[in-house]
C-alpha positions in Angstrom: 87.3 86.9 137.2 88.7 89.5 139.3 89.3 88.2 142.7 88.3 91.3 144.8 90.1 92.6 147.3 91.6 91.2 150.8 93.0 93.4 153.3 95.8 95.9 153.2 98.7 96.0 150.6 101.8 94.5 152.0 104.4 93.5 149.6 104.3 95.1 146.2 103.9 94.5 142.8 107.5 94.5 142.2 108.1 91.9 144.5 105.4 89.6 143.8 106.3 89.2 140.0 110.2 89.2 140.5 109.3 85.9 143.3 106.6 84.0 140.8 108.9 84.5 137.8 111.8 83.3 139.9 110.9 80.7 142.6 109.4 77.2 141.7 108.4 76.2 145.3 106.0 78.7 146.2 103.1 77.4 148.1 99.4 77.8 147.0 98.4 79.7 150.0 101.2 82.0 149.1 100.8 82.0 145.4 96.8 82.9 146.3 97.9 85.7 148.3 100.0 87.0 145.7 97.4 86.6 143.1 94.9 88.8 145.1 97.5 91.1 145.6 97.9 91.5 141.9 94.0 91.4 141.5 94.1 94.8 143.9 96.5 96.8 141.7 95.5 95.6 138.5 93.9 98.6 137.0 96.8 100.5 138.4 99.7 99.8 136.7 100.2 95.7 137.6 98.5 94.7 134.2 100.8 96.7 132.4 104.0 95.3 134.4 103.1 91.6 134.2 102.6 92.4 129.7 106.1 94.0 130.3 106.9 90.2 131.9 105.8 88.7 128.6 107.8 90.9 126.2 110.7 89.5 127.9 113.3 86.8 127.0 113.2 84.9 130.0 111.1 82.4 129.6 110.5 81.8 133.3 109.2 85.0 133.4 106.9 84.7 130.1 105.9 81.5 132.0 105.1 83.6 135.5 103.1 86.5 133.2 101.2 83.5 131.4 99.5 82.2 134.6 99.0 85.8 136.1 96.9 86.6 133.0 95.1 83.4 133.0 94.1 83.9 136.9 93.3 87.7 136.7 92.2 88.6 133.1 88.9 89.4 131.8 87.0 90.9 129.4 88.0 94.2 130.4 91.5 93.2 129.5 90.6 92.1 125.8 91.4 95.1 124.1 94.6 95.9 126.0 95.6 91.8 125.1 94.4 92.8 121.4 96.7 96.0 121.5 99.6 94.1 122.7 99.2 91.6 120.0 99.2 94.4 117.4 102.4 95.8 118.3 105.4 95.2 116.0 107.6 95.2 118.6 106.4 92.2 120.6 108.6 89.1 119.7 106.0 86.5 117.7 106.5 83.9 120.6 105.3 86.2 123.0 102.4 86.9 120.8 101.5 83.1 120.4 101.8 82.3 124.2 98.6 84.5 124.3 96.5 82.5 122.0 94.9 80.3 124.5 93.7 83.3 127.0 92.6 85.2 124.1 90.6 82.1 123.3 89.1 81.8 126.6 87.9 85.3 126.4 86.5 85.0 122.9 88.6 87.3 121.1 89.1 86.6 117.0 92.3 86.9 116.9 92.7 84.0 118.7 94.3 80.4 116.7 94.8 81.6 113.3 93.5 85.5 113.8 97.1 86.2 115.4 99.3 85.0 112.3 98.3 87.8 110.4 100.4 90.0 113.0 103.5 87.7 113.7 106.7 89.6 112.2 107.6 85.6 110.8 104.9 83.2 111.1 106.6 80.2 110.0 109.7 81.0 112.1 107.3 81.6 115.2 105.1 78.6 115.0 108.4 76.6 114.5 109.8 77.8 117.5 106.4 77.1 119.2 106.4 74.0 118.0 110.1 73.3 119.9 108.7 74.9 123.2 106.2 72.2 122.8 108.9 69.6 122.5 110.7 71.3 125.4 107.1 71.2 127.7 107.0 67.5 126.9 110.6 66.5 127.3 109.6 67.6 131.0 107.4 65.0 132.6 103.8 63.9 132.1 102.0 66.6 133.0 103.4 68.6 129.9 102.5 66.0 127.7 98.6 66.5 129.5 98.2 69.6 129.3 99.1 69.4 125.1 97.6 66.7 124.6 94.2 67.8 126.1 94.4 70.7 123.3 95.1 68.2 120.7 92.2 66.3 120.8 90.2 68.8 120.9 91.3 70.2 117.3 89.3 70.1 113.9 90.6 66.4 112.6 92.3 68.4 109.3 94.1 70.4 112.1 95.3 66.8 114.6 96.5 65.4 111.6 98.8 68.2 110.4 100.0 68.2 114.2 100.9 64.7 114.1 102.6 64.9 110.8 104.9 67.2 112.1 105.9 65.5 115.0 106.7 63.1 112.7 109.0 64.9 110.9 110.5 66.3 114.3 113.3 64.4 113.8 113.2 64.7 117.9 112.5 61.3 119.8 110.2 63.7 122.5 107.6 63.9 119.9 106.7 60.2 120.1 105.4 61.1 123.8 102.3 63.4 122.1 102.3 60.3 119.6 101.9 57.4 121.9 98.7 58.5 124.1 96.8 58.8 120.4 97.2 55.2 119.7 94.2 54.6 122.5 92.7 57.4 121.9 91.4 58.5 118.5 89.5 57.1 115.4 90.9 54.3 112.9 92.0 57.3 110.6 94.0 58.9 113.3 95.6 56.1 114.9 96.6 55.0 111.5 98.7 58.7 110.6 99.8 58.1 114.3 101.8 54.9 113.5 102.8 56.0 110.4 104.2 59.0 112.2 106.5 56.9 114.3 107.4 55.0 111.3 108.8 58.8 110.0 110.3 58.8 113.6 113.0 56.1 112.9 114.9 54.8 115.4 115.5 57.8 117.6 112.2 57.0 119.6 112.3 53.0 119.1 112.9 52.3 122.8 109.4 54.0 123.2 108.2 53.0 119.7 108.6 49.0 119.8 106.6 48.7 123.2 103.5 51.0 121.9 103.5 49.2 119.0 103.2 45.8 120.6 100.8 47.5 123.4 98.7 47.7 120.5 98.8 44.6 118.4 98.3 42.8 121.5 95.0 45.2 122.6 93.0 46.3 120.0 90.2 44.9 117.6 90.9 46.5 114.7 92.2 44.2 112.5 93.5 46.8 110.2 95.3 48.8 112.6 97.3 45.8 113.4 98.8 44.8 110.3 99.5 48.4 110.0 101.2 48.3 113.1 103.0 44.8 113.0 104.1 45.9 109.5 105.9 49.3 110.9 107.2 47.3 113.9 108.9 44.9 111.4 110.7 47.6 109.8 111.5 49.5 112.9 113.2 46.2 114.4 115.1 46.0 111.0 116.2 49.4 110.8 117.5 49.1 113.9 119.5 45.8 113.8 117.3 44.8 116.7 117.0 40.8 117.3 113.3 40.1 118.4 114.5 39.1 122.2 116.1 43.1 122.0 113.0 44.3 121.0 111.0 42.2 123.7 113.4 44.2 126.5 112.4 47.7 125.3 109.5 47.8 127.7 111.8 47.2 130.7 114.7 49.4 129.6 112.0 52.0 129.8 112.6 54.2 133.0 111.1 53.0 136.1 110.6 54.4 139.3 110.8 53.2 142.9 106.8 52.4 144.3 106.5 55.3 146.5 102.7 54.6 148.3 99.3 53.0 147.0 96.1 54.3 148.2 92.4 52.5 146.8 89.1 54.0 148.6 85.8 52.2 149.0 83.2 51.3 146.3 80.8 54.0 147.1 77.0 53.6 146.2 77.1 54.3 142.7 79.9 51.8 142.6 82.8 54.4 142.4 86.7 54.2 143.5 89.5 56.0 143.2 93.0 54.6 143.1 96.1 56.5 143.7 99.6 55.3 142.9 102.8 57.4 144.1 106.3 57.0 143.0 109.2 58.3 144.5 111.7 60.3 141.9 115.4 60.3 141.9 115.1 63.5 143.3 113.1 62.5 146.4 110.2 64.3 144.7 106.6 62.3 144.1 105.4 61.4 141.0 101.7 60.0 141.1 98.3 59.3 139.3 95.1 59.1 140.6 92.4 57.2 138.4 88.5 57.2 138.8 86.9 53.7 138.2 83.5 53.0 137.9 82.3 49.5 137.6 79.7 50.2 134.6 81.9 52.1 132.6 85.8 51.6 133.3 88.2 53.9 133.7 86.4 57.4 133.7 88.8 60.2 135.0 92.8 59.8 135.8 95.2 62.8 136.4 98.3 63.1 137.3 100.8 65.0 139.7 104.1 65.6 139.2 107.4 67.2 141.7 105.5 67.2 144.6 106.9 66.8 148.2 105.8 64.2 150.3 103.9 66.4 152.7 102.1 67.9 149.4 101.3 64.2 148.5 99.6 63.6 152.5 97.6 67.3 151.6 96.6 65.8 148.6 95.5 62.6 150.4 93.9 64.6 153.4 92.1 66.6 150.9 90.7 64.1 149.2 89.4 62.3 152.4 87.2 65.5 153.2 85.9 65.0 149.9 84.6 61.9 150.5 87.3 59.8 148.8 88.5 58.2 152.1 91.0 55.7 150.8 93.1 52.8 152.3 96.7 51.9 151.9 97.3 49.0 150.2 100.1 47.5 148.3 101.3 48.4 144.7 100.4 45.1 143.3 96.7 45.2 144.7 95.9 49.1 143.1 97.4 48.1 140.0 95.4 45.0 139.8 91.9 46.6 140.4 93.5 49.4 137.3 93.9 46.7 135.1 90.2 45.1 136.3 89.2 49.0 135.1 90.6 49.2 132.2 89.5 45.5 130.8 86.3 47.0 131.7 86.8 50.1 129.4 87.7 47.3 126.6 84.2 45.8 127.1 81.8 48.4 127.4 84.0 49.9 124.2 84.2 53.2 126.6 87.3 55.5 126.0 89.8 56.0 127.8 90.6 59.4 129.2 93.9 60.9 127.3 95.5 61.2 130.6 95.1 57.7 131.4 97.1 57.2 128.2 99.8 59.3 129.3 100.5 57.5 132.6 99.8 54.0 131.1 103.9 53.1 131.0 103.8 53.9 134.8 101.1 52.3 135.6 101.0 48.6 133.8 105.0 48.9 133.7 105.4 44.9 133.2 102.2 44.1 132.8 101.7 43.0 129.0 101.6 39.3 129.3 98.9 37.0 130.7 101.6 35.4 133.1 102.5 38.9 135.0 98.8 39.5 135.4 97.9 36.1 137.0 100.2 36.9 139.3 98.4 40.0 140.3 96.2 39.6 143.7 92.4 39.2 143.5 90.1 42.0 143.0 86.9 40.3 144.2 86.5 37.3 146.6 84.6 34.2 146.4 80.9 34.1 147.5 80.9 31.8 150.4 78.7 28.4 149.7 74.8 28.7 150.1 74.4 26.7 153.1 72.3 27.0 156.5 75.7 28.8 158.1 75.6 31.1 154.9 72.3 32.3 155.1 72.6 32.9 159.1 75.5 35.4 158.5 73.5 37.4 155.6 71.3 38.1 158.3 74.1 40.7 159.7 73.5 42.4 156.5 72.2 45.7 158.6 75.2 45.6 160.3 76.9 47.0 157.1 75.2 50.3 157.6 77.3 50.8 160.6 80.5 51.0 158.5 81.3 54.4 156.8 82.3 52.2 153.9 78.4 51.6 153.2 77.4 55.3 154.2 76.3 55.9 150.7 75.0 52.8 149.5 71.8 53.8 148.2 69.4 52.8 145.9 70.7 54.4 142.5 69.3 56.2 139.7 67.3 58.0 142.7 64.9 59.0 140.5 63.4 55.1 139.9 62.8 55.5 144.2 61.2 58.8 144.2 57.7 57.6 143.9 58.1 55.7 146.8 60.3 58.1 148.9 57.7 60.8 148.2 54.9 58.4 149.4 56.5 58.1 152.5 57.6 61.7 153.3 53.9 62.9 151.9 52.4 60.1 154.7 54.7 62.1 157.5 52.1 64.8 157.4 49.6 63.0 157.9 50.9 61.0 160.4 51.4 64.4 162.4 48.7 65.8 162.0 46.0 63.0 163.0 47.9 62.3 166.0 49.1 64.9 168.6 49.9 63.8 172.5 52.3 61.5 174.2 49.8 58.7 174.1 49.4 58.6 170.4 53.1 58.8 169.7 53.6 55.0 169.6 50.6 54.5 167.4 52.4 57.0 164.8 55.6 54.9 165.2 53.9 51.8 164.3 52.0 53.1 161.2 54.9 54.8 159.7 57.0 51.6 160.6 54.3 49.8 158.8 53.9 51.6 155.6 57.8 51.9 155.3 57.7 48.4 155.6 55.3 48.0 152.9 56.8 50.5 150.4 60.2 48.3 150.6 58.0 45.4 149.7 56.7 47.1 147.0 60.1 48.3 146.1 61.6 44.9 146.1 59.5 43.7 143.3 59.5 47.2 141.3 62.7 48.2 141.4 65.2 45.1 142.0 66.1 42.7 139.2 68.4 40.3 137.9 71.1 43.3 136.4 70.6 44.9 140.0 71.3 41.9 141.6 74.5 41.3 140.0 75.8 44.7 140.0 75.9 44.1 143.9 77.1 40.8 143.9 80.6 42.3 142.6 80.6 44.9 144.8 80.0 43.4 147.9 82.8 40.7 146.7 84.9 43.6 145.4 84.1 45.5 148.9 85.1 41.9 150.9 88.6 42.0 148.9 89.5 45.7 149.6 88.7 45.2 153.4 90.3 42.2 153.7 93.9 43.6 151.6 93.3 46.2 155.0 93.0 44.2 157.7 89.5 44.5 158.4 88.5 40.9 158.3 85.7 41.0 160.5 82.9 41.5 158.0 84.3 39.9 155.4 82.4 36.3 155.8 79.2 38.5 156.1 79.9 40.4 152.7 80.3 37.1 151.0 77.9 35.4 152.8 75.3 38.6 151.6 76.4 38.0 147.9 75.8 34.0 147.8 72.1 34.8 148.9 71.6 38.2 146.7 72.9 36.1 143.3 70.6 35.3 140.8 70.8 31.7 141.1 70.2 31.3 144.5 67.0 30.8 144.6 66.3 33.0 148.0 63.4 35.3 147.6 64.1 39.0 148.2 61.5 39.2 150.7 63.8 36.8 152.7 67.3 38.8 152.6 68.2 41.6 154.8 70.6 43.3 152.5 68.1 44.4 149.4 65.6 45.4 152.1 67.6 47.4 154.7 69.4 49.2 151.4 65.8 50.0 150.5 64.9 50.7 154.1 67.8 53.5 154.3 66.7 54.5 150.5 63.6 55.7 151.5 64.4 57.1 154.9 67.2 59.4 153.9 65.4 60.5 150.6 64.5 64.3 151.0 68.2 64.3 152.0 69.4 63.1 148.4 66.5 64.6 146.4 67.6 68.0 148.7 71.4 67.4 147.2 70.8 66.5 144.0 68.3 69.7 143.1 71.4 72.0 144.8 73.5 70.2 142.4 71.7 70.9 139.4 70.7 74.3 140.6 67.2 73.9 140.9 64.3 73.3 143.7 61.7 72.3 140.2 62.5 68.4 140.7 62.1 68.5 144.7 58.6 67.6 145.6 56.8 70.7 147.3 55.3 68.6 150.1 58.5 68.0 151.7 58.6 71.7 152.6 54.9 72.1 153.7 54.6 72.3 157.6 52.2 71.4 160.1 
């Protein structure tokens, strides 16, 4: 979309395309500015000098004119995109570049409309195809940004991919290769391996590992033989002895453990975990990946060649988003990854592609039992169900004080409604039956009492034995984090909390502070959530009328 226009033009076109098409370190403020600059002479001549960008050789600036076009184009620009892709003299690479904006915009030509106008197909898609290869050979971010495409291809169309890659004859290819292993269905992950096989030994160092990644991980008893049958040849091929071949995974390139950051469980039992490395360079390298305790592993990206004031933006930035985090050490974030993504092997939920991707970075060292013993805890003890015990779960309120607990709420919010909407509808009431300073306190007590008694209710209707333990591990997975931090204090009163909240204990709901103050705070702050959650789905229908009626 066209990002209207801001202020008066200071540098010009000229200038702007000659600095993105020749500087790397150009800040986003800076490249936004330039970007609306572009936006403001578009019609009027900077279209047609960023296309004249793209007929170039340079592939820095082919690269610069590709990310103009995919900020500023639109369907206005379709037909002049069309046009360009019609001329004879455009170079066929230049032509292909396009394919993905043209997508976007929904013109036919796009994917296999533009071969029909290359001067020589095969010769352009092959030197696509080592661009690619180039992109890859890069970092990880290269290998995202393909992969993402890949996967989302017609299955005839993945497995032509993946046959050429293994016909490359280029060891870079087995970085798209790798990632599908996790990935894909049986059929996939079966022309994956025998894709490496093709491979050979130029990519063994990257090969042997993957292979045993997988013998050693997944359930499909097929898929193993398959692989342990191509790792047996590869080792052979390669005059490996089997102690060589058990070194491959630490010959693979490590980095020096830059900064780990891990933020709170948050009410519907979120966390983020960011791990940074520091490049030879003095560059960062880091991952972020989204865990949520149902699921797994849900979300991971990566960054790549950033600076370590970028990397403190990134971290500030994600703070104001909510995803306050703490620093911890390297051992502790990779632990609660690897708690994740055992969790992704049991509820059979797959992993994001990224995830795959950054997997050599993140569990470098990790593929034995013994290294991850070693690992700390993720989740503490419950303390022992004594006397002392349940006196300490009796500072369960005091949680709410901590913007750790902010947003633990009763979740799905729509299970609570009914009873948030009987006490906001009661508000009403409540105001208009009493009026004057003398009846104030009688309105306090009744609305005291019937929240009271709607938390009752609450506790039998909506807590059970699944709830229950849900928040047994993440109070103890809460008491861990703070104590890896420092913040001991309310530690014995997290674990204390969980010992009476478990199923076994035997402590009726009614008697703990915890469940009821969680549903207290529920109910209370409901018209706020209900308010968000309708603004999120971009509609008032779902949020009950009453709330807006006045007296």
């Amino acid at each position: 979309m066209p990002r209207g226009r801001k202020g008066s033009p200071q540098e010009s076109v000229d200038s702007i395309l000659l600095a993105i098409s020749r500087r790397e370190d150009i800040d986003p403020d800076t490249m936004s500015h330039y970007l609306d600059r572009l936006d403001e002479e578009w019609a009027e001549g900077a279209r047609e000098k960023v296309l004249h960008l793209l007929r170039s050789n340079d592939a820095m600036a082919q690269a610069a004119a590709l990310r103009i076009l995919s900020e500023l184009a639109t369907d206005f620009d379709l037909e002049g995109l069309e046009d360009f892709v019609t001329d004879p003299t455009v170079s066929d690479l230049a032509k292909l570049s396009l394919s993905p904006i043209l997508k976007e915009l929904g013109s036919e030509m796009a994917d296999d409309g533009i071969i029909e106008y290359l001067n020589d197909p095969a010769g352009a898609i092959r030197q696509m195809q080592m661009r690619l290869l180039e992109l890859v050979g890069q970092n990880e971010m290269g290998v995202e940004t393909i992969l993402e495409d890949v996967v989302s291809m017609p299955v005839e169309r993945r497995f032509a991919f993946i046959n050429w890659l293994g016909n490359s004859n280029d060891p870079r290819a087995a970085n798209l290769l790798i990632p599908l292993l996790e990935n894909q269905t049986g059929k996939v992950v079966m022309a994956v391996i025998e894709a490496l096989e093709q491979l050979g030994p130029i990519a063994i160092n990257q090969t042997i590992p993957a292979l045993n990644h997988l013998i050693a991980t997944s359930s499909n008893r097929q898929l193993k033989q398959q692989a342990r049958a191509v790792l047996g040849r590869l080792t052979m091929q390669s005059m490996l002895g089997s102690e060589d071949a058990a070194m491959m995974e630490a010959r693979q390139q490590q980095y020096t453990a830059y900064q780990a950051r891990v933020s709170s469980i948050d009410g519907s039992g979120t966390q983020l975990i960011m791990l940074s490395w520091l490049r030879p360079d003095g560059l960062i390298k880091g991952v972020n990946v989204l865990y949520q305790d149902q699921k797994g592993i849900k979300d991971c990206y990566g960054v790549d060649e950033m600076d370590v004031e970028q990397w403190e933006a990134l971290v500030g930035d994600l703070d104001e988003q909510g995803f306050s985090s703490f620093g911890v050490s390297f051992e502790y974030a990779r632990a609660v990854i690897m708690e994740a993504r055992a969790l992704n092997r049991r509820t059979r939920t797959k992993l994001p592609i990224a995830y795959s991707i950054w997997r050599p970075l993140t569990e470098a060292g990790l593929r034995d039992k013994k290294a991850l013993a070693k690992l700390p805890a993720t989740a503490l003890e419950p303390l022992p169900l004594n006397s002392e015990t349940i006196a300490l779960a009796r500072r369960a309120d005091d949680l709410y004080h901590l913007k750790e607990f902010s947003s633990w709420l009763y979740e799905p919010i729509e299970r609570i409604e009914p009873f948030i909407s009987r006490y906001w509808t009661a508000q009403n009431v409540f105001s208009s039956s009493t009026n004057g300073r003398r009846k104030n306190k009688l309105k306090l007590q009744e609305q005291q009492s019937l929240l009271e008694e709607l938390v009752m209710d609450a506790l039998e209707q909506l807590i059970d034995d699944k709830w229950r333990t849900t928040y047994v591990m993440r109070l103890l997975r809460q008491a861990a984090l703070l104590q890896q931090v420092g913040q001991s204090e309310y530690v014995p009163v997290l674990r204390a909390t969980a010992a009476l909240l478990d199923p076994k204990s035997q402590i009726a709901l009614q008697e703990q502070v915890f469940p009821r103050t969680l549903l207290h705070v529920s109910i209370e702050q409901g018209p706020l959530r209900l308010m968000v959650e309708s603004l999120r789905s971009g509609s008032l229908s779902s949020f009950p009328v009453e709330f807006f009626q006045q007296d």
